[in-house]
C-alpha positions in Angstrom: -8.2 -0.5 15.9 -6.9 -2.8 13.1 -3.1 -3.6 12.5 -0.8 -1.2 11.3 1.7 -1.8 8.4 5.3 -2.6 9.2 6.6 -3.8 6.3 5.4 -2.8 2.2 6.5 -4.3 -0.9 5.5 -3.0 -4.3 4.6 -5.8 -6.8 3.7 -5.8 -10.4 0.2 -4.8 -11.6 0.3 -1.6 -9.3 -0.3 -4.1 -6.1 1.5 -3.8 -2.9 2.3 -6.9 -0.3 1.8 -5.5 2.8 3.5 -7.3 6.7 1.4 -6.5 9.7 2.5 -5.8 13.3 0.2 -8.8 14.2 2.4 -10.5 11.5 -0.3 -11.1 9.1 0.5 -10.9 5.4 -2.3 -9.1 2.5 -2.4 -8.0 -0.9 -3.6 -4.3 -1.4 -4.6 -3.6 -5.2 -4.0 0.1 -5.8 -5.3 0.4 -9.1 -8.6 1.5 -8.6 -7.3 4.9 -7.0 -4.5 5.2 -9.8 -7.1 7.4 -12.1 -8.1 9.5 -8.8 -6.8 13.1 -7.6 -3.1 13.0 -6.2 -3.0 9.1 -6.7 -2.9 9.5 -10.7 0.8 10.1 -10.3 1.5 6.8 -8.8 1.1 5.4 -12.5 4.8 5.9 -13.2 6.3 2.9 -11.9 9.2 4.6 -10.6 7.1 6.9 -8.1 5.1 3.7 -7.3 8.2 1.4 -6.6 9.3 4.4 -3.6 6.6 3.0 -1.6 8.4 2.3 2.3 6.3 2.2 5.6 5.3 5.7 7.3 3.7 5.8 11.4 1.6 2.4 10.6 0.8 3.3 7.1 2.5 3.6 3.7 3.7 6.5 2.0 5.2 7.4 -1.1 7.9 9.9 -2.4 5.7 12.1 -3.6 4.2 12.1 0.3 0.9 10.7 -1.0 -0.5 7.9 1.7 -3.1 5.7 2.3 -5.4 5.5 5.7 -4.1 2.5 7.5 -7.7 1.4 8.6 -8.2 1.3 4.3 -4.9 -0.9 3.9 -6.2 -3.7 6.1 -9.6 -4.1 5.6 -9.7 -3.3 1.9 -6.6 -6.1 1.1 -6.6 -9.4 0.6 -5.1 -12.3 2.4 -1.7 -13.1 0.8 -1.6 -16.4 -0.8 1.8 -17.2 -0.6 
């Protein structure tokens, strides 16, 4: 079983910084689902920037989430 989230930031470009329970830090890009079913409403910025942690994945306000096995192996290792 991968890591689950713990922590989520929103950041520009419609990418999200995401914190690890093993502590390790990755960049998730969510624009390729932005023009896909109930994601297409996550283009408002202000729906996108509600983003918060929900039972090891993230969620938004709108209740749309993402599968936490997708949020680690489809992100990136955070550069900073």
């Amino acid at each position: 079983m991968n890591p689950r989230v713990k922590e989520v930031y929103p950041l520009e470009n419609y990418e999200l910084r995401l914190i690890f329970v093993n502590g390790e830090e990755k960049v998730f890009d969510i624009k390729p689902y932005l023009n896909t079913g109930v994601f297409k409403a996550l283009n408002d910025p202000l729906l996108f920037n509600t983003v918060r942690p929900f039972l090891g994945s993230i969620a938004w306000a709108n209740n749309v989430d993402v599968d936490p096995d997708t949020l680690y192996e489809d992100s990136r290792k955070n550069p900073a």
